[in-house]
Backbone as JSON Lines, residues from 0, in Angstrom:
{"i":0,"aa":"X","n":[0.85,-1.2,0.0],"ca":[0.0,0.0,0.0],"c":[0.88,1.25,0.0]}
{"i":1,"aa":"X","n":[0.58,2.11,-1.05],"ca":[1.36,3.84,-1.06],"c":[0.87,4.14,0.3]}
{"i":2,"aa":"X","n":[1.43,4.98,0.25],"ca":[1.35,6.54,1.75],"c":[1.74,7.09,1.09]}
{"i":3,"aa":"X","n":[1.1,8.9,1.92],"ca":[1.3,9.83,1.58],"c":[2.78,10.12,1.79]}
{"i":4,"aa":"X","n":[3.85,9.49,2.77],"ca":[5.2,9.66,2.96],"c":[6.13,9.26,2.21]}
{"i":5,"aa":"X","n":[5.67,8.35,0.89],"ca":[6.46,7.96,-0.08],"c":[6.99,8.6,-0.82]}
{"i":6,"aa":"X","n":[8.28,8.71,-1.26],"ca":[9.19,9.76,-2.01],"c":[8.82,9.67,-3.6]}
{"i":7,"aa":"X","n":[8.67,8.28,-4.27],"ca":[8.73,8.09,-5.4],"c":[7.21,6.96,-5.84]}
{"i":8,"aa":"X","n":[6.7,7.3,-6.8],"ca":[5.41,6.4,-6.98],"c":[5.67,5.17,-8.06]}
{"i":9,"aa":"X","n":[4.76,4.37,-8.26],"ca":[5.5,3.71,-8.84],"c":[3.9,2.61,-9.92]}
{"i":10,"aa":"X","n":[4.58,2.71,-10.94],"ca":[2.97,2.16,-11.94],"c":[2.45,0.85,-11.73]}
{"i":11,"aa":"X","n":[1.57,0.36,-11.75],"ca":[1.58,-1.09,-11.56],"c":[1.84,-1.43,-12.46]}
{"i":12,"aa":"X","n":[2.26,-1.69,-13.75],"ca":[2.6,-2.17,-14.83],"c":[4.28,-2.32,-14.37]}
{"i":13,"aa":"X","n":[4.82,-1.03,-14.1],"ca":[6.42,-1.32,-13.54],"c":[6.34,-1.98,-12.33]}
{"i":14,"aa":"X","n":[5.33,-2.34,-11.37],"ca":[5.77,-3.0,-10.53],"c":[5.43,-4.08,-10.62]}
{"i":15,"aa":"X","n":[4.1,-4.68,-11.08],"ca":[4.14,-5.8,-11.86],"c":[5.08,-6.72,-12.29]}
{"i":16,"aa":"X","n":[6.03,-5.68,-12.98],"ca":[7.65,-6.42,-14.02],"c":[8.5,-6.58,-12.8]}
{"i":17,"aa":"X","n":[8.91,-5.83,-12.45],"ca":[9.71,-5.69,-11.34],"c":[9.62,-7.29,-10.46]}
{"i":18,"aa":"X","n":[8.27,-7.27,-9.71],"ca":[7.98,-8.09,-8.63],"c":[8.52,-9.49,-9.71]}
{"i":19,"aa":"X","n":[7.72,-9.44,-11.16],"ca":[7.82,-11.13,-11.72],"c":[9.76,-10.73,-11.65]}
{"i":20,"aa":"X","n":[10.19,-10.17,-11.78],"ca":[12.03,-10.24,-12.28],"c":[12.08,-10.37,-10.26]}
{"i":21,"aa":"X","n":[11.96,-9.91,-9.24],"ca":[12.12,-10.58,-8.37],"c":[12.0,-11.84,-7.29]}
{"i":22,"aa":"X","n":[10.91,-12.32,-7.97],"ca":[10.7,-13.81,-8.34],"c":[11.47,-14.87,-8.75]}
{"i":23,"aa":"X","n":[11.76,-14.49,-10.2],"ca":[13.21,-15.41,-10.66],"c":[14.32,-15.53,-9.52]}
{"i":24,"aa":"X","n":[14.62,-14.5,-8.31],"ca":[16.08,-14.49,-7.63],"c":[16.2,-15.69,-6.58]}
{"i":25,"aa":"X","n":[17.21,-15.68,-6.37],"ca":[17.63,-16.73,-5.84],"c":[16.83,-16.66,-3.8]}
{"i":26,"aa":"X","n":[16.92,-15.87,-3.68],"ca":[16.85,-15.14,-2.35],"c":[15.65,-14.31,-2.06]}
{"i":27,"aa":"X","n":[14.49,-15.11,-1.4],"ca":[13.16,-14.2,-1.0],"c":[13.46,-12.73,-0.09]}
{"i":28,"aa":"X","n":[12.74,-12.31,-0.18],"ca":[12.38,-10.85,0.43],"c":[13.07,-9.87,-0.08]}
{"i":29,"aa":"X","n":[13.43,-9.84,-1.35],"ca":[14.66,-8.5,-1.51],"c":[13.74,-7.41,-1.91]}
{"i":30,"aa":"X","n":[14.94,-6.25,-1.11],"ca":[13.96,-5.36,-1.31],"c":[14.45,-4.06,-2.46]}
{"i":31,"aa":"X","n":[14.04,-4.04,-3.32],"ca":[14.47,-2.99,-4.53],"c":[14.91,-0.96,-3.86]}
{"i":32,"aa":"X","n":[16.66,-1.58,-4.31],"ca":[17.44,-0.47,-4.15],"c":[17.34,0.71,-4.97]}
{"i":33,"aa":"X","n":[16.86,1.98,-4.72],"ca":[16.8,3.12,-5.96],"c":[17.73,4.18,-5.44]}
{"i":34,"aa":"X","n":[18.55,4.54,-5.96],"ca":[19.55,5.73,-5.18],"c":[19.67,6.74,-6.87]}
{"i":35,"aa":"X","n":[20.2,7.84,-7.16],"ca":[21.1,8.92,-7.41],"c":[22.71,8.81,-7.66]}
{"i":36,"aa":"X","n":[22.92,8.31,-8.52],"ca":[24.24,8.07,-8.66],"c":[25.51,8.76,-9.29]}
{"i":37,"aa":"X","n":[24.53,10.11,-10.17],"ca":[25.29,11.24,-10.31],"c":[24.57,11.79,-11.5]}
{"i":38,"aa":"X","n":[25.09,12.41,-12.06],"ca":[24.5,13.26,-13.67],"c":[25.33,13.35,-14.94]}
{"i":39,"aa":"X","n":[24.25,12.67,-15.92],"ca":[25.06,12.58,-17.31],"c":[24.56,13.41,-18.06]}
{"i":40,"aa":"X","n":[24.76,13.16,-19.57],"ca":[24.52,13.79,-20.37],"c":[23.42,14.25,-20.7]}
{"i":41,"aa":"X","n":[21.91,13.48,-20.06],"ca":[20.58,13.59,-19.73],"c":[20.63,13.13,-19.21]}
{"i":42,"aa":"X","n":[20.91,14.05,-17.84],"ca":[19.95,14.22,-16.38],"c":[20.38,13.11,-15.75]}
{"i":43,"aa":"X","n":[20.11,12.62,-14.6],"ca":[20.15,12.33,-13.65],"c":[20.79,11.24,-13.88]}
{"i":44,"aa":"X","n":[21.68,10.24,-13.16],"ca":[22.25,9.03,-13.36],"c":[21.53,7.78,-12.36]}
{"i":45,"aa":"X","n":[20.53,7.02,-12.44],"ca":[19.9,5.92,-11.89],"c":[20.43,4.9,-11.69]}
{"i":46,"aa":"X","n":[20.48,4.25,-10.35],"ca":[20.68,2.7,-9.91],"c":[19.52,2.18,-9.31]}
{"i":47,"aa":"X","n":[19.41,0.93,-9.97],"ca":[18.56,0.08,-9.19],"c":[19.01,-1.42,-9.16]}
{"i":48,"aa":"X","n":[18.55,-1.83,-8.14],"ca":[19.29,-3.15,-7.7],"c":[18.29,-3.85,-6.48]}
{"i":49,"aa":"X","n":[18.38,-5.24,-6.35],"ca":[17.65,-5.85,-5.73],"c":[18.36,-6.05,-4.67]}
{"i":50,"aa":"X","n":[18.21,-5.69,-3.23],"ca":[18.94,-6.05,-1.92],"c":[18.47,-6.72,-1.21]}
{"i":51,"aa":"X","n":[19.36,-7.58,-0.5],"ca":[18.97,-8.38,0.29],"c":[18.82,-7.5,1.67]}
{"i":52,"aa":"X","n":[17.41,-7.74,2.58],"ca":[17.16,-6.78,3.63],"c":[18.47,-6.33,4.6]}
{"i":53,"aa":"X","n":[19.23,-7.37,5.1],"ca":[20.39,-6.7,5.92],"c":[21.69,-5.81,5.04]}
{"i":54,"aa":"X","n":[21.19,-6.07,3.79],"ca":[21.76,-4.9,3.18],"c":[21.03,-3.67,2.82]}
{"i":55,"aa":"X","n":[20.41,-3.37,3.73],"ca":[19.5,-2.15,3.63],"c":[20.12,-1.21,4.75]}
{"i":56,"aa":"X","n":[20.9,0.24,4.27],"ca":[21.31,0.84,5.16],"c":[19.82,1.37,6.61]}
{"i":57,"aa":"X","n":[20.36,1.64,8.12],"ca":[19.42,1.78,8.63],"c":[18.79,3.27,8.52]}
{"i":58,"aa":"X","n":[19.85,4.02,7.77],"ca":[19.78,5.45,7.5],"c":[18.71,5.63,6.29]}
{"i":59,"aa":"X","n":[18.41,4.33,5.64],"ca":[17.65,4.46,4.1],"c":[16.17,4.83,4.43]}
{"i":60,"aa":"X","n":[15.78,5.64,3.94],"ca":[14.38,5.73,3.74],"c":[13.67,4.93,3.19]}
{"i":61,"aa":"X","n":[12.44,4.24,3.68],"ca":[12.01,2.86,3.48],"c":[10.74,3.09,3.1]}
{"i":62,"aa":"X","n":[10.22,2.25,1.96],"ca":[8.75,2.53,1.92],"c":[8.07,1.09,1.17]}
{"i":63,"aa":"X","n":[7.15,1.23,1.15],"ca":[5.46,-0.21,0.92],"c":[5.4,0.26,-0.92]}
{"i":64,"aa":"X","n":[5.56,-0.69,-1.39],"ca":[4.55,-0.53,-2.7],"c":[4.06,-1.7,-3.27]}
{"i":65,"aa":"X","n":[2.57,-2.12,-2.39],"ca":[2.22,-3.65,-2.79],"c":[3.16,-4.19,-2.12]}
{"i":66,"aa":"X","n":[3.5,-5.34,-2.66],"ca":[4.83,-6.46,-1.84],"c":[5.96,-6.23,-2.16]}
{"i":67,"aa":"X","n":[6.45,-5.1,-2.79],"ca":[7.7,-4.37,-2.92],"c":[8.12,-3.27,-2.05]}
{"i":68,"aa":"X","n":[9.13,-3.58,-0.7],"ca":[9.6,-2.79,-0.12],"c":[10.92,-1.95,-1.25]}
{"i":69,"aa":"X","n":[11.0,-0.94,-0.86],"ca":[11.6,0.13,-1.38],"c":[12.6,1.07,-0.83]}
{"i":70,"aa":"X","n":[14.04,0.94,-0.66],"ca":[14.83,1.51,0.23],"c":[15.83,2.8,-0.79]}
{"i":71,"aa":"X","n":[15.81,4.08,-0.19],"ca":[16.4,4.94,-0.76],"c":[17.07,5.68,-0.07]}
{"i":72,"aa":"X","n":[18.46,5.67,-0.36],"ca":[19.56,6.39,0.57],"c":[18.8,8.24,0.89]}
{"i":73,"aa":"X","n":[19.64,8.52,2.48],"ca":[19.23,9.94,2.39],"c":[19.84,10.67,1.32]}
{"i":74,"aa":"X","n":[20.9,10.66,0.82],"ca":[21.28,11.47,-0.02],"c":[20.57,11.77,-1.15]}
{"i":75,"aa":"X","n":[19.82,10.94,-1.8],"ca":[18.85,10.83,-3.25],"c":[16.86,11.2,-3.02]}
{"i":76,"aa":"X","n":[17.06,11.24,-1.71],"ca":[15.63,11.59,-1.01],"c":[15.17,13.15,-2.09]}
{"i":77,"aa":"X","n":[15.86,14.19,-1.88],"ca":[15.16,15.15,-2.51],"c":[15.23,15.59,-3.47]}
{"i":78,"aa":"X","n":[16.43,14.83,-4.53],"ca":[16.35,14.46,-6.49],"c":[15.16,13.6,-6.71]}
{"i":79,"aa":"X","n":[15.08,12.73,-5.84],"ca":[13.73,11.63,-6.57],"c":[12.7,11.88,-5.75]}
{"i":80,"aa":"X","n":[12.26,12.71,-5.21],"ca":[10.97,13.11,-4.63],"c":[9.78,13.23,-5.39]}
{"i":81,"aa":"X","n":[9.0,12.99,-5.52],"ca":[7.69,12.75,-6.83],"c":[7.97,12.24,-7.73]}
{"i":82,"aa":"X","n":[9.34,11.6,-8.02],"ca":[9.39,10.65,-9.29],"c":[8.62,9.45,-9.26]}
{"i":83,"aa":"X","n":[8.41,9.03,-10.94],"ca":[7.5,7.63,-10.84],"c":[8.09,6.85,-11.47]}
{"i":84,"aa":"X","n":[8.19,5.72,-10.89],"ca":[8.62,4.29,-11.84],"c":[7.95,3.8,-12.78]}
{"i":85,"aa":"X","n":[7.93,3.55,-14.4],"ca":[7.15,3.52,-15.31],"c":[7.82,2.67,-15.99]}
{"i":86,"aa":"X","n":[7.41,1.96,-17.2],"ca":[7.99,0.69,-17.91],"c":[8.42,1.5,-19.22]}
{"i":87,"aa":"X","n":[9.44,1.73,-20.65],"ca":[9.34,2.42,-21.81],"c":[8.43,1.69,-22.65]}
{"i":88,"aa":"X","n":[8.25,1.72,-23.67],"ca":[7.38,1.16,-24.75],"c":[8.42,0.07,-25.19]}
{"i":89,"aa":"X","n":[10.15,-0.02,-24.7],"ca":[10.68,-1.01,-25.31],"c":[10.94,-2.05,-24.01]}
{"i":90,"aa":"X","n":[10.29,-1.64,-23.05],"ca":[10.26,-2.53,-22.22],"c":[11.39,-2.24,-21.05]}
{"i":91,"aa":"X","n":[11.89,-1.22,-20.89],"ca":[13.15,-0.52,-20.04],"c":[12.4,-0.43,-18.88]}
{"i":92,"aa":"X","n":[13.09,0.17,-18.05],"ca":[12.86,0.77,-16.73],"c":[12.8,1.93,-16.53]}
{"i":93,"aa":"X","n":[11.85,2.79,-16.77],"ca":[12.29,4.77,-16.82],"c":[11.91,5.49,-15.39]}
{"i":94,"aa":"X","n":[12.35,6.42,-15.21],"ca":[12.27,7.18,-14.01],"c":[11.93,8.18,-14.36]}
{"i":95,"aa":"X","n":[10.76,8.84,-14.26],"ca":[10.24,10.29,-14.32],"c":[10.32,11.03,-13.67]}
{"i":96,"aa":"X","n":[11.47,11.92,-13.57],"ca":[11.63,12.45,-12.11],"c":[11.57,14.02,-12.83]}
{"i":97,"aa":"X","n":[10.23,14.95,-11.8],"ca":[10.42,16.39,-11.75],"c":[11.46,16.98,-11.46]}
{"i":98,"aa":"X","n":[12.35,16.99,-11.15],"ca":[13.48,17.09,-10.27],"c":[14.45,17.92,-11.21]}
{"i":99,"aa":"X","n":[15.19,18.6,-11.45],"ca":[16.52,19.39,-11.99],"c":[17.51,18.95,-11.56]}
{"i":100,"aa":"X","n":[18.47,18.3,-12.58],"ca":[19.94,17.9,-12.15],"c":[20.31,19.24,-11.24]}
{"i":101,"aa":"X","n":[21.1,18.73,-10.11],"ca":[21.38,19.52,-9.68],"c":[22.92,20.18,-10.19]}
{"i":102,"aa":"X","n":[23.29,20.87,-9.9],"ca":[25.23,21.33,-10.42],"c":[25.77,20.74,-9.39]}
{"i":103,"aa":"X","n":[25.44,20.99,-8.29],"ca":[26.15,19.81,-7.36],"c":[26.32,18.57,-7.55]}
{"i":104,"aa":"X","n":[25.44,17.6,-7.78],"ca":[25.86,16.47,-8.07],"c":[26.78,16.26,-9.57]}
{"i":105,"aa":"X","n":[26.66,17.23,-10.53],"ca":[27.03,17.24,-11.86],"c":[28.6,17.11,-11.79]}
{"i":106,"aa":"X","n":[29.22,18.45,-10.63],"ca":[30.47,18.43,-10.66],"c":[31.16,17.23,-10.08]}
{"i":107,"aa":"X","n":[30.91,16.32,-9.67],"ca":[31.16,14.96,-9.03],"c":[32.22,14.09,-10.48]}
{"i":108,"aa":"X","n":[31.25,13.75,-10.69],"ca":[32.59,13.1,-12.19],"c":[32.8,13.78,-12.72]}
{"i":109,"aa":"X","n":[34.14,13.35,-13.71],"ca":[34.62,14.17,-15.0],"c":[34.41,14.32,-16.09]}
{"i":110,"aa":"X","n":[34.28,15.28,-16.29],"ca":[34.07,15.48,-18.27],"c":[34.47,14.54,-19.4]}
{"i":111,"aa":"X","n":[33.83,14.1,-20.32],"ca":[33.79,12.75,-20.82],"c":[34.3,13.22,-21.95]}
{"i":112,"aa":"X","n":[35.42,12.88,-22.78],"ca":[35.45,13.77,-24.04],"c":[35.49,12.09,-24.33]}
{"i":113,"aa":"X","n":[35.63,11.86,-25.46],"ca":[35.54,10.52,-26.06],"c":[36.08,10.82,-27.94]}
{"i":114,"aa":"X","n":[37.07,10.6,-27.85],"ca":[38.07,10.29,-29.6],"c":[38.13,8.67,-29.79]}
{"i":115,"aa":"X","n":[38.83,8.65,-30.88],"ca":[39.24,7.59,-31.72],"c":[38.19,6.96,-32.27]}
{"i":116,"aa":"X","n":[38.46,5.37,-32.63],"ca":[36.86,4.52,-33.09],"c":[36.11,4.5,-32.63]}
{"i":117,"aa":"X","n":[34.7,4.33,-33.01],"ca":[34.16,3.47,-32.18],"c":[34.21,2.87,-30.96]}
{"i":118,"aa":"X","n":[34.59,1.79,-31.38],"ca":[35.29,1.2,-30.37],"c":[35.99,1.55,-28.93]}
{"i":119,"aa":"X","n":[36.58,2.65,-29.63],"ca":[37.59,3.1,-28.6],"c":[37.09,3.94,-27.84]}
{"i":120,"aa":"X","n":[35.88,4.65,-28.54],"ca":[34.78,5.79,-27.69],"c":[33.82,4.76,-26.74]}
{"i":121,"aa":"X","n":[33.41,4.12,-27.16],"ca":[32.58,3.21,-26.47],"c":[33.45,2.42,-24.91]}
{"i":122,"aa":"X","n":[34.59,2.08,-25.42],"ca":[35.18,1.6,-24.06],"c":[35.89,2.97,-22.97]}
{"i":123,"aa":"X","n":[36.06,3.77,-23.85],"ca":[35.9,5.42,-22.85],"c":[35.0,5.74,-22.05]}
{"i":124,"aa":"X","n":[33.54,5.44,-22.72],"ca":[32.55,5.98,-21.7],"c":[32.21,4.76,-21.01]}
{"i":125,"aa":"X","n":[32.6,3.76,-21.57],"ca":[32.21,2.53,-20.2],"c":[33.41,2.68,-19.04]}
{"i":126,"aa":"X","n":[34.29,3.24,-18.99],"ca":[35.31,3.12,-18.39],"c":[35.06,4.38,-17.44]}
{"i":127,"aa":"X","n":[34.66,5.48,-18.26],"ca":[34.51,7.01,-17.28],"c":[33.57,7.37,-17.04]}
{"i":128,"aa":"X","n":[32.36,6.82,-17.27],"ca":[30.97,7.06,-16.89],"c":[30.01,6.25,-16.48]}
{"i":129,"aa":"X","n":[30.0,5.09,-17.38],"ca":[29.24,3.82,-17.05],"c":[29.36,3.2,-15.8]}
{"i":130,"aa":"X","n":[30.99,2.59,-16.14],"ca":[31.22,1.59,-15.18],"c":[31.37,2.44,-13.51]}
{"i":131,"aa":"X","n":[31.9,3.31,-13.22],"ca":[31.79,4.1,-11.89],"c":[30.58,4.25,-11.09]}
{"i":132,"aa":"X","n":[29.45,4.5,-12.4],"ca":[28.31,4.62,-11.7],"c":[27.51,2.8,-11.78]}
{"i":133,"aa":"X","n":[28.17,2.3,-11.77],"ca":[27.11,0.95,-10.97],"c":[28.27,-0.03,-10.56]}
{"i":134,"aa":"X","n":[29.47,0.54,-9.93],"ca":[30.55,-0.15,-9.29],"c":[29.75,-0.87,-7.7]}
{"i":135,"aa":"X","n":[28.99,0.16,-7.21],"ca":[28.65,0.47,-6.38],"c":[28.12,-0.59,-5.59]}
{"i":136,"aa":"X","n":[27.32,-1.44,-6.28],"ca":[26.68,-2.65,-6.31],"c":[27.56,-3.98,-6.94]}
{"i":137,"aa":"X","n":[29.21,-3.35,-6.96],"ca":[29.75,-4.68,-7.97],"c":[29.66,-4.82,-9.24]}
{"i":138,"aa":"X","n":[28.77,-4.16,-9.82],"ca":[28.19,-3.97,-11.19],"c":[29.54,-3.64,-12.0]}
{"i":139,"aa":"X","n":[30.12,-4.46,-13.57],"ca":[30.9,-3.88,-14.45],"c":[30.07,-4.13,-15.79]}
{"i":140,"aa":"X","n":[30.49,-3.5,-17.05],"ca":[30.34,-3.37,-17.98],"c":[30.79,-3.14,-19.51]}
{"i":141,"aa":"X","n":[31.43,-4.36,-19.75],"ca":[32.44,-4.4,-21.12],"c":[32.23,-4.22,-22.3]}
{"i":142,"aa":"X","n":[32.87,-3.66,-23.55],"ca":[32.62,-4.24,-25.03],"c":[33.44,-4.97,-25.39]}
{"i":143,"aa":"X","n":[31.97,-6.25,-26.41],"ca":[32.39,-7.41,-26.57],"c":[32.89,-7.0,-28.17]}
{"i":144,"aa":"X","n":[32.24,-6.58,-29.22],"ca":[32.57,-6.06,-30.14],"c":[31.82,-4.87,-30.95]}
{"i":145,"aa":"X","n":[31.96,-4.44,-32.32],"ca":[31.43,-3.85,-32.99],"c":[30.93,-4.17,-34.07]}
{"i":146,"aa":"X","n":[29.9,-4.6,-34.57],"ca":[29.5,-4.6,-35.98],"c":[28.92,-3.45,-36.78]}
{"i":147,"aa":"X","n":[29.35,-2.73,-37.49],"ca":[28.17,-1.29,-38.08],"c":[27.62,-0.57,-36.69]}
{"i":148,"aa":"X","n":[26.6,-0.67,-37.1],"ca":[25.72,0.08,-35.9],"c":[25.66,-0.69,-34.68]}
{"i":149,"aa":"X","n":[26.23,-1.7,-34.53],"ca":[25.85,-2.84,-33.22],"c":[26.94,-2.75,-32.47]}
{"i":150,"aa":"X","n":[26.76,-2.94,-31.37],"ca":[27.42,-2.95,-30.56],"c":[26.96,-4.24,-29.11]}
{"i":151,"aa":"X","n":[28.13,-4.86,-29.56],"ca":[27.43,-6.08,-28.02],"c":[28.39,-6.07,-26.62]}
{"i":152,"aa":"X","n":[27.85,-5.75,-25.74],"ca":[28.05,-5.52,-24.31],"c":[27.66,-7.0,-23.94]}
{"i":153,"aa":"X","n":[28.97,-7.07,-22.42],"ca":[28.36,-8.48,-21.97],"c":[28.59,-7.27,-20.06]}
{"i":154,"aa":"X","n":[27.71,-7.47,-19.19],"ca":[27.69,-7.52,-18.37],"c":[28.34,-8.3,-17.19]}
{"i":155,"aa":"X","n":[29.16,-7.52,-15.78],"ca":[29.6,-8.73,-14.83],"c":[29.58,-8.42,-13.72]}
{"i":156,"aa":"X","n":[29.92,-9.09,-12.94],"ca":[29.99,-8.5,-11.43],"c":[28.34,-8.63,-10.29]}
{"i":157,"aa":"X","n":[28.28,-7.74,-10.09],"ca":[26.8,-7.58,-9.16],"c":[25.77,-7.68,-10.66]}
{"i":158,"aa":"X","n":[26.18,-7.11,-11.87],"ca":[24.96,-6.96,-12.79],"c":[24.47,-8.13,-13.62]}
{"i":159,"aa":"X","n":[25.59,-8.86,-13.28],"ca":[25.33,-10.62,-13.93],"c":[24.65,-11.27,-13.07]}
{"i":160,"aa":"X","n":[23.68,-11.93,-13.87],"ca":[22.31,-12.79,-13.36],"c":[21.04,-11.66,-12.33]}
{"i":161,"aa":"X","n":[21.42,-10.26,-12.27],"ca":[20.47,-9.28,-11.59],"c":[19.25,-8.98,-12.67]}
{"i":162,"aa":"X","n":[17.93,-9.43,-12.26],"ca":[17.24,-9.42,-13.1],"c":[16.89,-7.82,-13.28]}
{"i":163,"aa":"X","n":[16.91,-7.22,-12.66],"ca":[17.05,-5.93,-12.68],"c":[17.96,-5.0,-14.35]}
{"i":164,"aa":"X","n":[18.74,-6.23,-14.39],"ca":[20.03,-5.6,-15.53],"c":[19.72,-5.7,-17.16]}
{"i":165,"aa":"X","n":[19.05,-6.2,-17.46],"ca":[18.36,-5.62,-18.62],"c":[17.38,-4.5,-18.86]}
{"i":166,"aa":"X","n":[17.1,-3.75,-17.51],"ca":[16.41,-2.44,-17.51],"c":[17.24,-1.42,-17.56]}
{"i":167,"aa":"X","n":[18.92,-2.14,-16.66],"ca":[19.25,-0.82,-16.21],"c":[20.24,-0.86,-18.12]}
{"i":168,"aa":"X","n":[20.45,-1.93,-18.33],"ca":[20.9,-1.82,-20.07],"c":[20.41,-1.23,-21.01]}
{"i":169,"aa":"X","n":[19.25,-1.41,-21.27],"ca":[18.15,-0.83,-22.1],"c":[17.87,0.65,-21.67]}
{"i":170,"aa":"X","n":[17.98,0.63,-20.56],"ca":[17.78,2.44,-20.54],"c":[18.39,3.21,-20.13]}
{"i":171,"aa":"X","n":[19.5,2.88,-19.55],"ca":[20.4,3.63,-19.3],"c":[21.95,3.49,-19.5]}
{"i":172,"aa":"X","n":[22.15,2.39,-19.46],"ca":[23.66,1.95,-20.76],"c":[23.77,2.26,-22.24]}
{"i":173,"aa":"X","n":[22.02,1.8,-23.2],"ca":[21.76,1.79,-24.07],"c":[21.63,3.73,-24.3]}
{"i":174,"aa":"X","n":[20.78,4.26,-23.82],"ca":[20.81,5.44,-23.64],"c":[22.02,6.09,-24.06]}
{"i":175,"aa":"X","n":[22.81,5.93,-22.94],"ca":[24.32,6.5,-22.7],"c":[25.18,6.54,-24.31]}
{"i":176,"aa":"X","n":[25.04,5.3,-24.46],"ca":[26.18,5.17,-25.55],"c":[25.57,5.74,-27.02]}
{"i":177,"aa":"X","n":[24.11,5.74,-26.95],"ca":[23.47,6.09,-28.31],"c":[23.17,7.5,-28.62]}
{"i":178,"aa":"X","n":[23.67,8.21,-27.55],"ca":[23.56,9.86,-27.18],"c":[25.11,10.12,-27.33]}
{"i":179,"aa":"X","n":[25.83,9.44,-26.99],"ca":[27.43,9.78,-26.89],"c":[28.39,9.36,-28.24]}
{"i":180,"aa":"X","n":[27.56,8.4,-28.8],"ca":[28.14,7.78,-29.85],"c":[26.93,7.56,-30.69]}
{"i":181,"aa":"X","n":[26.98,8.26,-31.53],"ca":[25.55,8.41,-32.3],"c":[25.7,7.15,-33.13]}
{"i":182,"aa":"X","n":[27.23,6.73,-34.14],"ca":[26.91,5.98,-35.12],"c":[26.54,4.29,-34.75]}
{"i":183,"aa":"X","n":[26.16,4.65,-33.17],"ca":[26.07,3.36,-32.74],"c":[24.15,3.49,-32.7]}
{"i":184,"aa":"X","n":[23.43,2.33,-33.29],"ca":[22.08,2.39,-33.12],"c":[21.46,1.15,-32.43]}
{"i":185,"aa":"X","n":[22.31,0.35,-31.96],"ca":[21.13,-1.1,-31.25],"c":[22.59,-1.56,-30.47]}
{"i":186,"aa":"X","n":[22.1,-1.67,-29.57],"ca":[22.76,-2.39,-28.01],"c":[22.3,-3.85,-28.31]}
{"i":187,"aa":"X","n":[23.4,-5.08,-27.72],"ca":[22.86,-6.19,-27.63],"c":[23.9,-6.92,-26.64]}
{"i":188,"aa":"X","n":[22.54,-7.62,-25.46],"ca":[23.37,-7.8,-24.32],"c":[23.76,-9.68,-24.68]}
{"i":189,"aa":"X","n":[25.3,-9.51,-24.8],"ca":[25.44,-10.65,-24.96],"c":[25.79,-11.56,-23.27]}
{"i":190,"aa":"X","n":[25.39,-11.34,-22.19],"ca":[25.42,-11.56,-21.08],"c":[25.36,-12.93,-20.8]}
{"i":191,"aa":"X","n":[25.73,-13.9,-19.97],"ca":[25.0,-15.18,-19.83],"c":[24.57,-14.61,-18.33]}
{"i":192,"aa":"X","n":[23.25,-14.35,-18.13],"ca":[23.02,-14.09,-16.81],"c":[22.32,-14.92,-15.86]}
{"i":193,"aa":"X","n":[22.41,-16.44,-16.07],"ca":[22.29,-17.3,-15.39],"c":[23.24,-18.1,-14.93]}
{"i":194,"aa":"X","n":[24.58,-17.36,-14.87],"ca":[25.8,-17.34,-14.39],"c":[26.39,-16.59,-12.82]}
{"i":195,"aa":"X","n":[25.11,-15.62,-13.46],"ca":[25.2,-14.42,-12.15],"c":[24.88,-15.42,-10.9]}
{"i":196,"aa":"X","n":[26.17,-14.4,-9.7],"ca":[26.27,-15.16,-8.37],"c":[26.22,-13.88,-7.44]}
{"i":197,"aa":"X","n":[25.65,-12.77,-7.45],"ca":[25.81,-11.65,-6.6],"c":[24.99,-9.96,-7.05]}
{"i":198,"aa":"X","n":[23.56,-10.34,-7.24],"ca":[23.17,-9.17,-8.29],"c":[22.86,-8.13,-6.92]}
{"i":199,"aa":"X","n":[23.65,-7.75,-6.33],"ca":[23.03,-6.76,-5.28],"c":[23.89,-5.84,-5.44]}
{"i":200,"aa":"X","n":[23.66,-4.32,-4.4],"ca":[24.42,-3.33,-3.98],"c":[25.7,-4.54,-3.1]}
């Protein structure tokens, strides 16, 4: 059940998905991690991740949605305040947040310039933007190769086998690199994520 004390709302259609992808996990009761992880090139930088309850800081702001508990660090409390959790039309994970990057959080990482191939731009911004922001949880993120417009990423760490990680790929890896590297047009996660042994913060 919402309350009026809840920071962020959330659709039943996205929680719907959510709950069936926390189902598949290995480990009952986890409770879905949402934090602020810095600011890119559009807006805000998102993590989400499935935690196991004693990995729930006691400082986190905690909230009910249906049978999805919901834990959000203080620091990200007043960027995601009225944001809503919503599904894309390609099946991602989106965050609607009213909110204005702040300049504070912006100046936090460094300026991304990105030269050479392809290739070589693509493992730049996985290296200076990507991968930093979902270390956090263990989370890494490689290129496997290039074809034309394709590009295949394999996922590791906390983001292998996190059912969570084809949302945060699709909309915000996929995002990243197709805004930063235009001649790139389709992401494809070549992942084996039924390998994954650790999809948490």
């Amino acid at each position: 059940m919402e309350t009026s004390s809840n920071i962020v709302e959330i659709s039943d259609i996205a929680l719907e998905q959510i709950l069936e992808l926390r189902a598949l996990e290995a480990v009952p009761d986890l409770t879905l991690g949402l934090r602020i992880a810095g600011v890119g090139a559009n807006g805000f930088v998102y993590e989400t991740a499935f935690m196991r309850p004693e990995d729930v800081a006691a400082s986190d702001h905690k909230e009910q949605h249906g049978d999805l508990p919901v834990a959000i660090p203080e620091t990200s409390l007043d960027q995601l305040r009225g944001s809503v959790l919503d599904i894309t039309e390609s099946g991602g994970l989106v965050i609607r947040n009213p909110n204005p990057a702040t300049p504070q959080l912006a100046t936090q990482g460094p300026t991304i310039e990105l030269t050479g191939t392809v290739e070589e731009r693509i493992t730049q911004l996985l290296q200076a933007h990507i991968n930093p922001a979902i270390a956090s949880h263990g989370g890494y993120v490689r290129l496997l190769s290039v074809d034309g417009p394709t590009a295949q990423l394999e996922m590791g760490g906390g983001c292998q086998g996190c059912g969570l990680a084809a949302m945060t790929l699709r909309d915000g890896i996929e995002t990243a690199i197709k805004h930063n590297i235009p001649e790139v047009t389709e992401i494809v996660d070549a992942t084996d994520h039924m390998a994954g042994t650790n999809p948490y913060y």
